[in-house]
C-alpha positions as CSV (number, residue, x, y, z in Angstrom):
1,X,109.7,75.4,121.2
2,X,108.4,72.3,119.8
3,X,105.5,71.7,117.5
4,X,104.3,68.4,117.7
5,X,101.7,67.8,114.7
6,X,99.7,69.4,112.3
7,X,96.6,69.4,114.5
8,X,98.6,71.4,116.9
9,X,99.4,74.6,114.6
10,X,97.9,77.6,116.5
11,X,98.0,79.9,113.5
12,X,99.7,80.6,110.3
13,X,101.6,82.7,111.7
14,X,103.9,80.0,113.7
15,X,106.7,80.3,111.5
16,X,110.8,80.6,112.7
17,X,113.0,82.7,111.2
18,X,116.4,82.0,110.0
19,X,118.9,84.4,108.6
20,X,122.5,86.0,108.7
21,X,122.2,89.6,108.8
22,X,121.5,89.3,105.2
23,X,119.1,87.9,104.3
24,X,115.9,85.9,106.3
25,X,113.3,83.1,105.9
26,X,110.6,81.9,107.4
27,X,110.0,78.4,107.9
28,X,106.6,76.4,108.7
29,X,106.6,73.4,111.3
30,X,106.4,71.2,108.7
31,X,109.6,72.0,107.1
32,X,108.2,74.5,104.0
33,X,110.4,77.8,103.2
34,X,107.1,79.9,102.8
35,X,109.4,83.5,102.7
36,X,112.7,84.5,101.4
37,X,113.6,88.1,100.2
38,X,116.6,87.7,97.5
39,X,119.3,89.2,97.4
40,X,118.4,91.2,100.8
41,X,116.1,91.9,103.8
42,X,114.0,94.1,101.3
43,X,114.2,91.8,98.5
44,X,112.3,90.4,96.2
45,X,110.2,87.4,97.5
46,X,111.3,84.9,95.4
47,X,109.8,82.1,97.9
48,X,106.2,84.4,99.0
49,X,104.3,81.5,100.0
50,X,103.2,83.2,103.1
51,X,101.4,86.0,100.7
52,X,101.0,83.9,97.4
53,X,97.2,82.8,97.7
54,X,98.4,79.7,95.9
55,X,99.3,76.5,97.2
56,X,101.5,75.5,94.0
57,X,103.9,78.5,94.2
58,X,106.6,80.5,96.0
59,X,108.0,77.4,98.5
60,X,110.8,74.9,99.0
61,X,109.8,71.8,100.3
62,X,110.4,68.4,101.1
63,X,107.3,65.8,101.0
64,X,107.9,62.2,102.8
65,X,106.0,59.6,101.7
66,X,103.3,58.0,104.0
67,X,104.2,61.5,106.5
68,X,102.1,61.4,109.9
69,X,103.6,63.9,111.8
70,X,106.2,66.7,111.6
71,X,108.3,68.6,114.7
72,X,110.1,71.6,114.1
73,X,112.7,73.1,117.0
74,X,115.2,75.7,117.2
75,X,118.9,73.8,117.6
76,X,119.2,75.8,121.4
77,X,120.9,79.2,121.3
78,X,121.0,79.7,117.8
79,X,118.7,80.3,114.9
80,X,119.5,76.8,113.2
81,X,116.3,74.8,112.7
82,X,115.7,71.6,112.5
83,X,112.4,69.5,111.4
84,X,112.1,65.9,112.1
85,X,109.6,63.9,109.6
86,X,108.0,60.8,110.6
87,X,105.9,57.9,108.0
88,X,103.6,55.8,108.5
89,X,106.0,53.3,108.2
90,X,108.2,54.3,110.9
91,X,111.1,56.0,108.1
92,X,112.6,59.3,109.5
93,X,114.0,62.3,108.0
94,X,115.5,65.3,109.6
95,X,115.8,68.3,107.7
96,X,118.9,71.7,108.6
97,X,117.7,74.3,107.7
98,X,120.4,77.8,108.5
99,X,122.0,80.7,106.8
100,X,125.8,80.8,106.9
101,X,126.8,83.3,109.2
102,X,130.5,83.3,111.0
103,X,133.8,85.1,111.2
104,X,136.2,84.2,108.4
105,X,139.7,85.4,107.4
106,X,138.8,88.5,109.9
107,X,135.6,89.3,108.7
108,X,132.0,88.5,108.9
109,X,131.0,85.8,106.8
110,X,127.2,86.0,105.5
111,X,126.7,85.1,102.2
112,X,123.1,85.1,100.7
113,X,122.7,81.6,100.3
114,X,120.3,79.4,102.4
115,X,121.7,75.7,103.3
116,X,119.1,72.7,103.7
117,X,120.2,69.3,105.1
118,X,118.5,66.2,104.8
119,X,119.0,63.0,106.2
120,X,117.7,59.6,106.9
121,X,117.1,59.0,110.4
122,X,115.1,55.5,110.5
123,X,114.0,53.0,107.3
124,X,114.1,53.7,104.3
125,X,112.2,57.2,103.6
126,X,111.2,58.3,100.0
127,X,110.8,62.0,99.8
128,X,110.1,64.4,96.9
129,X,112.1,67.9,96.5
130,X,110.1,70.5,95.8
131,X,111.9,73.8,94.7
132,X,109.3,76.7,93.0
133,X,110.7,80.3,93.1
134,X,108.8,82.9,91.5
135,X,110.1,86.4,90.8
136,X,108.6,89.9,90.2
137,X,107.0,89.7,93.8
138,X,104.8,86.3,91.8
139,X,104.0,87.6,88.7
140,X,106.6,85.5,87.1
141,X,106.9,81.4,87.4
142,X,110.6,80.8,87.9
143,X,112.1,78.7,84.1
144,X,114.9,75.9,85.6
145,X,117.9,75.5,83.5
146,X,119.4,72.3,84.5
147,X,123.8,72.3,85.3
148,X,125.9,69.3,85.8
149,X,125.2,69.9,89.7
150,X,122.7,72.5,89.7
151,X,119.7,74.1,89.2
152,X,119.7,78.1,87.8
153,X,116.0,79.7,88.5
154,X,115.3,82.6,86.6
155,X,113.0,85.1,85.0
156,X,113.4,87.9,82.7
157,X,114.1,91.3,84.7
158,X,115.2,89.4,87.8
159,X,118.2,88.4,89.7
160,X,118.6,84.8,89.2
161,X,119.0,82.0,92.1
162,X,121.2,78.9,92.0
163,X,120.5,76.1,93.6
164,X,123.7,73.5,93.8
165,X,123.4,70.0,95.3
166,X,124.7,66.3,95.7
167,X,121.6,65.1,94.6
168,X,120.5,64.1,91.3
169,X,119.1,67.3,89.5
170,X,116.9,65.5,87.7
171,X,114.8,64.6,90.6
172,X,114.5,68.1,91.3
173,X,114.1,69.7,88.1
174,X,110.9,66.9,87.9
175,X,110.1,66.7,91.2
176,X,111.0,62.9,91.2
177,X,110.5,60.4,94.4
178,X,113.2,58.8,95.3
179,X,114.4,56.8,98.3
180,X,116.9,58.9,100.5
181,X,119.8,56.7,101.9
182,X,122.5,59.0,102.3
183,X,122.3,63.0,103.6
184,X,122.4,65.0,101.0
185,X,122.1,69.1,100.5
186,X,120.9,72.0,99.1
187,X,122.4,75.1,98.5
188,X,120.1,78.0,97.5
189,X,121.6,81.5,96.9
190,X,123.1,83.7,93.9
191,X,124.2,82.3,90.7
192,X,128.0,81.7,91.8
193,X,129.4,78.0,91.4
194,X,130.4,76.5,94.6
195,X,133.7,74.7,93.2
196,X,134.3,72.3,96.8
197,X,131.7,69.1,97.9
198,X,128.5,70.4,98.9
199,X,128.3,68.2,101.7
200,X,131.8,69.3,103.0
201,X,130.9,73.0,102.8
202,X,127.2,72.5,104.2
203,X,128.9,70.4,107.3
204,X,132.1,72.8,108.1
205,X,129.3,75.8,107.7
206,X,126.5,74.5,110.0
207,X,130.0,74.2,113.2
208,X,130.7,77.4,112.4
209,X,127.1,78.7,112.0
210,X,126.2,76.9,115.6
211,X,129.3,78.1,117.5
212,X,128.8,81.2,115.9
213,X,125.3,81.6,117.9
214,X,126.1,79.9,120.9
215,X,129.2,82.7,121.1
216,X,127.3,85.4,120.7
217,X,124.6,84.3,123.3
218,X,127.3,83.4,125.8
219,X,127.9,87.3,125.7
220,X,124.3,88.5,126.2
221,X,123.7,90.0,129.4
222,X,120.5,88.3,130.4
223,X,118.1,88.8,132.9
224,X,118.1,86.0,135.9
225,X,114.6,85.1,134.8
226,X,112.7,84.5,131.6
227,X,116.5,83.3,130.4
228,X,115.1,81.2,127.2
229,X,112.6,83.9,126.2
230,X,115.3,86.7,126.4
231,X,117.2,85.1,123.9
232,X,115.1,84.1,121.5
233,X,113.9,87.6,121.6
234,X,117.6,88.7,120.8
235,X,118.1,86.3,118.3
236,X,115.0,87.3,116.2
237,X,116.1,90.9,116.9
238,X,119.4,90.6,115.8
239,X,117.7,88.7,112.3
240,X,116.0,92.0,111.2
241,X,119.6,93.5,111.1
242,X,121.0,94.3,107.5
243,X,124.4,94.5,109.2
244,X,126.0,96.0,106.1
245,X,124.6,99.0,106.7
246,X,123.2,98.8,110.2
247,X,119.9,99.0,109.6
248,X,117.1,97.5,111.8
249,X,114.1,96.0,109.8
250,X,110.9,96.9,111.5
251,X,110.0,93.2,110.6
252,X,111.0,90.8,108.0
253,X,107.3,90.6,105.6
254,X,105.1,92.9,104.2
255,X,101.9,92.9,103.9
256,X,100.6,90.5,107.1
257,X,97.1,92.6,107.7
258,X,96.5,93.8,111.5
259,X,93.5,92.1,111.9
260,X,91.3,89.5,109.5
261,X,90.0,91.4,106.1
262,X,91.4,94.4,107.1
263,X,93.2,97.0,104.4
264,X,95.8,97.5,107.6
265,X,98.6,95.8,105.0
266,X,101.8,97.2,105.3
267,X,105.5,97.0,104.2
268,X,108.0,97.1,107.3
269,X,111.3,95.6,105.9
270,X,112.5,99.2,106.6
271,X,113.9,101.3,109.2
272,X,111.6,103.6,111.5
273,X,114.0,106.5,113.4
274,X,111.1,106.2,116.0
275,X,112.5,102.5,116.8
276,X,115.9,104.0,117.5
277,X,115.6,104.4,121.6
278,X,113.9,100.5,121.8
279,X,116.3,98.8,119.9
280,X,119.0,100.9,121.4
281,X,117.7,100.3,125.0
282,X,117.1,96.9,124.4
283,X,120.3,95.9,122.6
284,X,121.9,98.2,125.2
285,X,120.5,96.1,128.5
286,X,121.8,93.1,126.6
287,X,125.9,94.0,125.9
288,X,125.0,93.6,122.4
289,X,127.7,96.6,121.7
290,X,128.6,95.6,117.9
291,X,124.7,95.1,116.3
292,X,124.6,98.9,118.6
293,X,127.3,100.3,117.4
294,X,126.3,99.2,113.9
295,X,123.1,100.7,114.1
296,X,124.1,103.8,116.0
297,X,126.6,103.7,112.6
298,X,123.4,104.0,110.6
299,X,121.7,106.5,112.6
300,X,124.7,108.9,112.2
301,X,125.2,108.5,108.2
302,X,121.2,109.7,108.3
303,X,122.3,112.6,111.0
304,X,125.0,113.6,108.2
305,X,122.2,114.7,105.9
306,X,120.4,116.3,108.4
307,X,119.6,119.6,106.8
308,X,116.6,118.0,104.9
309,X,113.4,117.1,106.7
310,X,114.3,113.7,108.5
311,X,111.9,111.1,107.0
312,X,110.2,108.8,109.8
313,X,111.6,105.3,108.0
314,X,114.5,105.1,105.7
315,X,115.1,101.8,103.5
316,X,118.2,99.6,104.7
317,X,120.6,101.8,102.5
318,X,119.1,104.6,103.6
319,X,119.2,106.6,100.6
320,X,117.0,103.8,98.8
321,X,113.2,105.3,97.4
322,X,110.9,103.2,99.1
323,X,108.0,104.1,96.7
324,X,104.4,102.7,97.9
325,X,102.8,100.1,95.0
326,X,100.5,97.5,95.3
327,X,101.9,94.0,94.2
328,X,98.9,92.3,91.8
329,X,100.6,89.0,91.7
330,X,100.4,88.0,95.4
331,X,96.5,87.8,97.0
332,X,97.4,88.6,100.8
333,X,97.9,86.8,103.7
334,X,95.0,84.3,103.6
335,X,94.3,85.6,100.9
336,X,93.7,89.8,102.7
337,X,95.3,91.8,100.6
338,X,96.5,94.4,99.0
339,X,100.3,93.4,99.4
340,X,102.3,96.7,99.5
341,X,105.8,97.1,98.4
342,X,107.4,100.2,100.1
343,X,105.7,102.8,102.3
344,X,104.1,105.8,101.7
345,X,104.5,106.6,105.4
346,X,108.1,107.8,104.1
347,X,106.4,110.8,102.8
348,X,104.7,111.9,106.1
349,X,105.4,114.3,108.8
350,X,106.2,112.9,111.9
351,X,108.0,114.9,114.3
352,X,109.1,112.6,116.5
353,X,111.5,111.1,114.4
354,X,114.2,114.2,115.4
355,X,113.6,113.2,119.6
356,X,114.2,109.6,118.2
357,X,117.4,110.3,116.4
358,X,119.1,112.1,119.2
359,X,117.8,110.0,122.0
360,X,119.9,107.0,120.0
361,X,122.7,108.9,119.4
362,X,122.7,109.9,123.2
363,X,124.4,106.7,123.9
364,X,127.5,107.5,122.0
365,X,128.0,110.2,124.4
366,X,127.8,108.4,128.1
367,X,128.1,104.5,126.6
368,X,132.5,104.0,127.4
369,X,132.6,100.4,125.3
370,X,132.2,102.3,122.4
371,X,135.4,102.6,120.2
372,X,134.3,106.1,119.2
373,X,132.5,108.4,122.1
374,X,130.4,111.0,120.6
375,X,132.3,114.7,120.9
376,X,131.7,118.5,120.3
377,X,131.2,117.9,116.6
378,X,128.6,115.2,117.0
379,X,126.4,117.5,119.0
380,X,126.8,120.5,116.7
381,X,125.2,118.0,114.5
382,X,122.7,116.8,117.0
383,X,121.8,120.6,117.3
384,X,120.7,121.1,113.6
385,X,117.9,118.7,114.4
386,X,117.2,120.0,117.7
387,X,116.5,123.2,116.0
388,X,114.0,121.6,113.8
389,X,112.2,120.0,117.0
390,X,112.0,123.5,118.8
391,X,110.5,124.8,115.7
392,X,108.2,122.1,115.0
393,X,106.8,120.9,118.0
394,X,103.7,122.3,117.6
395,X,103.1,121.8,114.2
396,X,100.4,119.1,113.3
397,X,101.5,116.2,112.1
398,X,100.5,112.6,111.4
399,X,101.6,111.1,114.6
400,X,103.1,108.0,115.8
401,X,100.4,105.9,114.2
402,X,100.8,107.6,111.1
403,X,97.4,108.4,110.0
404,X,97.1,108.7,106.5
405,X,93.8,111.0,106.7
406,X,94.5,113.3,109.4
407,X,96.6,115.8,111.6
408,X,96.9,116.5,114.6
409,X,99.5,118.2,117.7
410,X,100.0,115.3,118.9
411,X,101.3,114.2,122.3
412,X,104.0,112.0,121.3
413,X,105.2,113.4,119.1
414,X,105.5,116.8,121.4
415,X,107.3,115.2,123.5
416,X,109.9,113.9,121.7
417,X,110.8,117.3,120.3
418,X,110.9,117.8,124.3
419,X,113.1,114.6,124.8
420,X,115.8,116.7,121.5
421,X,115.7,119.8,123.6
422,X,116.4,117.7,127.1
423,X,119.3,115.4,125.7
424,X,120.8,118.0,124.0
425,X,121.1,119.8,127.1
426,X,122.3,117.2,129.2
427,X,125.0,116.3,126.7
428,X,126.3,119.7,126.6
429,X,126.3,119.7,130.1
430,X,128.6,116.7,129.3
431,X,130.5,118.3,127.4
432,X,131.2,121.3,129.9
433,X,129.4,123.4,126.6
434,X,127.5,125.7,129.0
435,X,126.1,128.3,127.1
436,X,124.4,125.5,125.2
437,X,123.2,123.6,127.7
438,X,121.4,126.7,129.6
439,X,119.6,127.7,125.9
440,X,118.7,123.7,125.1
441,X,117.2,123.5,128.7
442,X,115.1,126.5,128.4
443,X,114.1,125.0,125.3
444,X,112.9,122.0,126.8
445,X,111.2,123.8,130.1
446,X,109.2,125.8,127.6
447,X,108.0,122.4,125.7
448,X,107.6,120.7,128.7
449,X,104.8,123.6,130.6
450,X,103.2,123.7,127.0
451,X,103.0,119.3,127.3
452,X,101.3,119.6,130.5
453,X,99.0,122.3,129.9
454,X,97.2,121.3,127.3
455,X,97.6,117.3,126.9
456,X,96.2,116.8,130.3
457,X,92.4,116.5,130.5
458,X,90.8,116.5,133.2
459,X,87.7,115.2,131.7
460,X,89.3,112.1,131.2
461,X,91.6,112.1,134.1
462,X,94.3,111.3,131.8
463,X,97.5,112.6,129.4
464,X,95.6,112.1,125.8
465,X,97.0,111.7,122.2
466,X,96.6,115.1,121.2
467,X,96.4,118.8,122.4
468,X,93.1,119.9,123.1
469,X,91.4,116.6,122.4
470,X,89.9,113.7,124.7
471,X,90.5,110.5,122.5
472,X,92.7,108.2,124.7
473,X,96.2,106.9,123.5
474,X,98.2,104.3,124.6
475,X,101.3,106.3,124.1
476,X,101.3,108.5,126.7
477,X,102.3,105.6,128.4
478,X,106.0,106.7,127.4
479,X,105.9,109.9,129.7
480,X,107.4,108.4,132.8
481,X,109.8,106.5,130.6
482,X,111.3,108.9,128.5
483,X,111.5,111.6,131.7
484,X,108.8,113.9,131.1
485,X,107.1,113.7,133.8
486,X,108.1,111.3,137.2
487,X,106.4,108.1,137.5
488,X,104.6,109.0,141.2
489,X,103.0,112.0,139.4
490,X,99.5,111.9,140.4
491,X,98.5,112.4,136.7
492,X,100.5,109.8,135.3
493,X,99.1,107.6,137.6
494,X,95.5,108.5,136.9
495,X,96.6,108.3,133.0
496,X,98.2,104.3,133.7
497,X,94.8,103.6,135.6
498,X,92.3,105.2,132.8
499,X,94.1,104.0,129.8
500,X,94.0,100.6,131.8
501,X,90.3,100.3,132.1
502,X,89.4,102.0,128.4
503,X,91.9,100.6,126.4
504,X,92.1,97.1,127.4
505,X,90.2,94.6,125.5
506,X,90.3,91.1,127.0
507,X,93.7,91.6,129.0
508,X,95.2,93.8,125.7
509,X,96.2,96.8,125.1
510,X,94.9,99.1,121.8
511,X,97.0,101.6,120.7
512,X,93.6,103.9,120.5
513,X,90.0,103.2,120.8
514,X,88.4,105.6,118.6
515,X,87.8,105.8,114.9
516,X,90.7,106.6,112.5
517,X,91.0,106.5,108.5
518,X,89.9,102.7,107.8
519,X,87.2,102.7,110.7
520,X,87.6,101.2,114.4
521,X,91.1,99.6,115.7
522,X,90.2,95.5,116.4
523,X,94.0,94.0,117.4
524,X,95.8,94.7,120.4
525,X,99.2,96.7,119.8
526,X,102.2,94.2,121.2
527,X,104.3,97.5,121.4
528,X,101.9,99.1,123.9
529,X,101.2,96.2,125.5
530,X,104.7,96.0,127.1
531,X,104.8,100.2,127.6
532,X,101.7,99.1,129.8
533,X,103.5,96.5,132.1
534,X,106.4,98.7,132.3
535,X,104.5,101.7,133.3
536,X,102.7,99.1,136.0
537,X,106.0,98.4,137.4
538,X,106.9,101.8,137.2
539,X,104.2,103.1,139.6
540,X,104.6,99.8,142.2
541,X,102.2,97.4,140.6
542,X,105.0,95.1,140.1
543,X,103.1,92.2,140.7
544,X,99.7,93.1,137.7
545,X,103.1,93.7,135.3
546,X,104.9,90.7,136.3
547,X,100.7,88.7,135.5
548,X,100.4,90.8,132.7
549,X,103.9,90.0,131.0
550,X,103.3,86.3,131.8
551,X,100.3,86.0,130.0
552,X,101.8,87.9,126.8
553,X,104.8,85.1,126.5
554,X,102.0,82.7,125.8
555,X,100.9,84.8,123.1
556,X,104.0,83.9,120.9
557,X,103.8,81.6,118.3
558,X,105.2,78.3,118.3
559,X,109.0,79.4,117.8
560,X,108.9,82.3,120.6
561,X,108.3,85.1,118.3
562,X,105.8,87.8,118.3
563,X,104.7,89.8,115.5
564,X,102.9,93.5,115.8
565,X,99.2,92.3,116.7
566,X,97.0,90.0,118.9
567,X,93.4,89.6,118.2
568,X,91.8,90.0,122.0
569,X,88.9,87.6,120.9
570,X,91.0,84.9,119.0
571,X,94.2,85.2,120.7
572,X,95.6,84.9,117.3
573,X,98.9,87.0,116.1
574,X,98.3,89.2,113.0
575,X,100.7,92.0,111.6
576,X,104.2,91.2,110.6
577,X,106.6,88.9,111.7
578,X,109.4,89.0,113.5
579,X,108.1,93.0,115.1
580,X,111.4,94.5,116.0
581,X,109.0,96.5,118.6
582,X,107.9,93.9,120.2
583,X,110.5,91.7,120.3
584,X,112.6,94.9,121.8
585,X,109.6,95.2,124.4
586,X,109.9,91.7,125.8
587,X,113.6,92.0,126.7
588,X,113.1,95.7,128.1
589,X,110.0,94.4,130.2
590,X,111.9,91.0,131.2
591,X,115.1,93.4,132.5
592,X,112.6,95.5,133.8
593,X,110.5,93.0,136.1
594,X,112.9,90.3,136.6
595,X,114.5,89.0,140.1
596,X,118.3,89.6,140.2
597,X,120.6,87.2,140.1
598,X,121.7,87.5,143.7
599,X,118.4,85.9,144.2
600,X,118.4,83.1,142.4
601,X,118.9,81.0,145.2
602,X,117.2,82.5,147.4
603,X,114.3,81.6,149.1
604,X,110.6,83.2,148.0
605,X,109.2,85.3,151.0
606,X,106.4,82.5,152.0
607,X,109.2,80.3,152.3
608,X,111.1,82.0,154.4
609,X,108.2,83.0,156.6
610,X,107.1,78.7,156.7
611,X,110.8,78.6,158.2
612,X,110.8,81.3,160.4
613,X,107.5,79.6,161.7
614,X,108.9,76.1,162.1
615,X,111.6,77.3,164.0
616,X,109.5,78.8,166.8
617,X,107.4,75.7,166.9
618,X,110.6,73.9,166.9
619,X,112.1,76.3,170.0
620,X,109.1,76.1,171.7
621,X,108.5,72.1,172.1
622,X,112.5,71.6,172.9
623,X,111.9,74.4,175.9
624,X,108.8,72.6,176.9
625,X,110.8,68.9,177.0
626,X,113.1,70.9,178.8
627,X,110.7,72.1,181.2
């Protein structure tokens, strides 16, 4: 998607993402590197532009002289941007920005290093390089120590950045203007020499970067419709995967409030179990078998530690401490802090992480591309978890929302102990383990009747968020979907149609409406925005889904992403950015709701019916020439 001026930015939150299953950045329209965790996902931010509160610090930029306009697009089918800068005087530059990332010598190739291209397209353009890192999440202005060819960035305590080039260090180093008549790069990463030509190595990587992309979209399998959405959904999925271990980032920032000056900041460059059966689904429906099998990798090593309580998020090694602390040297997103770094959600009880664990590791066990199908020694595994779900599944806990100031039995997560209890017995039906499959299915019968009985009210005509309570939640939603209940039951029809008409502000959907530990909820959840259109479908209101899910791709920013929240006044995006949920959600709705390819051709049904009319009118005035 193209952004054609300034005037045109929609919020501050219409940045793209570039990355290599490594690292990420985000990127504003105008060409400015605003974010970049070093050396990893979960990094420090050594550009934090996006959360600095200061214009003079935390960015990479380049500034043409006499600028008038700026238009950023993705190169098609890949996550390679490039940002074309205009002047007054008709001089135009084009800047490539991308993150190595191909096979090489057998292996994938993703190094932490970000490459930037600039070159003259028109005149002669004078620019000025702008490089200012900061470290210690901005407590600490970045000292340069100028090389023959490049620039080392450092601060005591930290891990240093080097940034090697073709052009004149000086001119970096003092931020110099100079008249650009050649291309010339930068290449920013760890504090390695690069012993070949810049230029050769940021040309030959930028091929192999671009027909790395294009391959791997060539082997989604897409949807007939909503093709270009799709994509850039999988892309911006696949960048919040640390593919070393796995892992899947619930976003790539920290920190982006939910709504304006609200203390809703949080740290999601982690991994949440409960995002296991999206991801999964959605990676799944697309034939994305290796970033799966990857992440059903990670998964497992957690399983393999199962005899302590599962934790809801682990880091991207997941034995990291994720620690929650408040960073003093960055103001917020527009200045709304606090910025957190880790998550004290990691110390909560939140039973559904056990369902979520073994609903993902259910794949191994039906899914044949898989090198390595899951077996008897998986699901004794599987079980020691199962156990914990039977036992827990009606202990309080702090829910899928994780509220810091309460507990409650809540529906959710009740039901994914139910979802352990069911998968476990279908897989050792699988596995012709029948003993097991008849005590796991009583299990899950006896979950089940207590679901039913006491999360339905009939007060509210609806499944609710907790046993014994009223208050609404747009997670019930799930039911249907995850097989607790069918999706012609007259009570989860009643629940779609309530939580429809109390939960929906302006067209979106809240995650809950009533008052939880920092007051009333004010942004639309993304998440349950797409649970919504799919239980729609689900029940035959294809058509309000297919409206519905329309309306929400013109929610995404100007690069196609969508982050956790929408303001149902402003329309504006809030919460992090890229949200794995959401982004997950779009390709499960769009597989959901879309036309199949066998009718891409054909014709819509009030075409067909014009035809079928034209023809009688036809038959008729030929018989009555005849006559």
């Amino acid at each position: 998607m193209t952004l054609k001026s300034a005037s045109t930015y929609r919020s501050s939150l219409d940045v793209a993402a570039i990355g290599n299953g490594r690292i990420a950045a985000l990127i504003e329209p105008g060409g400015r590197i605003v974010w970049w965790c070093f050396p990893r996902l979960d990094g420090d931010p050594v550009f934090c532009r996006l959360l600095s509160g200061n214009e003079e610090k935390g960015f990479c930029d380049i500034q043409l002289e006499g600028q008038i306009s700026a238009t950023s697009s993705y190169v098609r089918n890949t996550c390679i941007l490039e940002t074309i800068l205009v002047a007054s005087n008709g001089a135009r530059v084009k800047i490539t920005d991308f993150a190595p990332r191909f096979v090489r010598f057998g292996r994938s190739f993703h190094p932490t290093q970000l490459v930037r291209r600039i070159e003259p397209l028109n005149g002669l353009p004078r620019i000025v390089c702008r490089i200012r890192p900061t470290f210690g999440y901005g407590e600490s202005a970045a000292s340069a120590a100028q090389g023959s060819n490049h620039v080392r960035y450092s601060s005591p305590g930290s891990t240093a950045i080097r940034v090697t080039t073709d052009l004149a260090v000086s001119y970096i180093v003092h931020e110099t203007p100079f008249a650009l008549t050649h291309p010339i790069t930068l290449v920013l990463g760890s504090d390695e020499p690069i012993e070949s030509s810049v230029d050769a190595i940021s040309r030959e990587f930028l091929d192999q970067t671009r027909d790395y992309w294009v391959q791997w979209v060539r082997g989604l399998a897409i949807a007939y419709e909503w093709q270009p959405d799709v994509i850039r959904a999988a892309i911006s999925l696949k960048l919040c995967t640390f593919e070393e271990t796995g892992a899947i980032t619930a976003a790539l920032t920290t920190s982006i409030p939910e709504a304006p000056n609200t203390p809703r900041t949080w740290d999601y460059r982690f991994c949440w179990l409960r995002d296991a059966y999206f991801v999964i689904r959605a990676l799944n429906r697309l034939g994305a078998t290796q970033s799966m099998e990857n992440y059903l990798g990670y998964i497992t090593t957690i399983i393999a530690d199962a005899e302590s309580p599962l934790k809801p998020l682990y880091g991207i090694v997941h034995n990291d401490t994720i620690e929650e602390r408040v960073a003093p040297g960055l103001q917020g997103f527009l200045g709304m802090g606090p910025v957190r770094v880790g998550n004290l959600a990691s110390k909560q009880l939140q039973h559904d992480a056990y369902g979520s664990v073994i609903l993902g590791a259910a794949q191994m066990f039906i899914d044949q591309r898989l090198p390595r199908m899951g077996d008897a020694s998986l699901f004794r595994e599987l079980e020691h978890l199962g156990q914990q779900a039977r036992r827990l599944y009606l202990q309080p806990d702090a829910g899928i929302w994780e509220y810091r100031g309460r507990e409650r039995i809540h529906t959710h997560s009740a039901t994914m102990c139910w979802v352990a209890c069911d998968r476990l017995a279908r897989i050792a039906s699988l596995l012709g383990l029948h003993e097991r499959a008849v005590y796991w299915k009583q299990s899950a019968d006896k979950i089940r009747s207590e679901i039913l009985t006491r999360a339905w009210s009939e007060k509210r005509g609806a499944f609710t968020g907790a046993f014994d309570n009223n208050e609404l939640d747009a997670s019930v939603l799930l039911l249907a979907e995850l097989g607790l209940v069918a999706p012609n039951d007259p009570r989860f029809v009643k629940t779609c149609e309530t939580i429809g008409r109390e939960l929906m502000r302006n067209g979106l959907m809240l995650r809950y409406a009533a008052e939880d530990d920092f007051g009333l909820p004010e942004s639309a959840f993304l998440a349950c925005q797409f649970w919504y259109i799919d239980a729609l479908a689900s029940i035959g209101r294809t058509e309000d889904a297919r409206d519905l899910f329309g309306e929400l791709l013109g929610h995404r920013n100007a690069f196609g992403m969508l982050s956790e929240d929408l303001h149902p006044t402003t329309g504006q995006l809030w919460g992090n950015v890229p949200q794995t949920y959401s982004m997950a959600g779009l390709i499960n709705s769009a597989m959901n709701l879309s036309r199949r390819w066998d009718d891409a051709w054909a014709p819509p049904p009030h075409a067909a019916q014009l035809e079928s009319v034209e023809s009688t009118t036809s038959l008729a005035e030929t018989l009555q020439r005849r006559a």
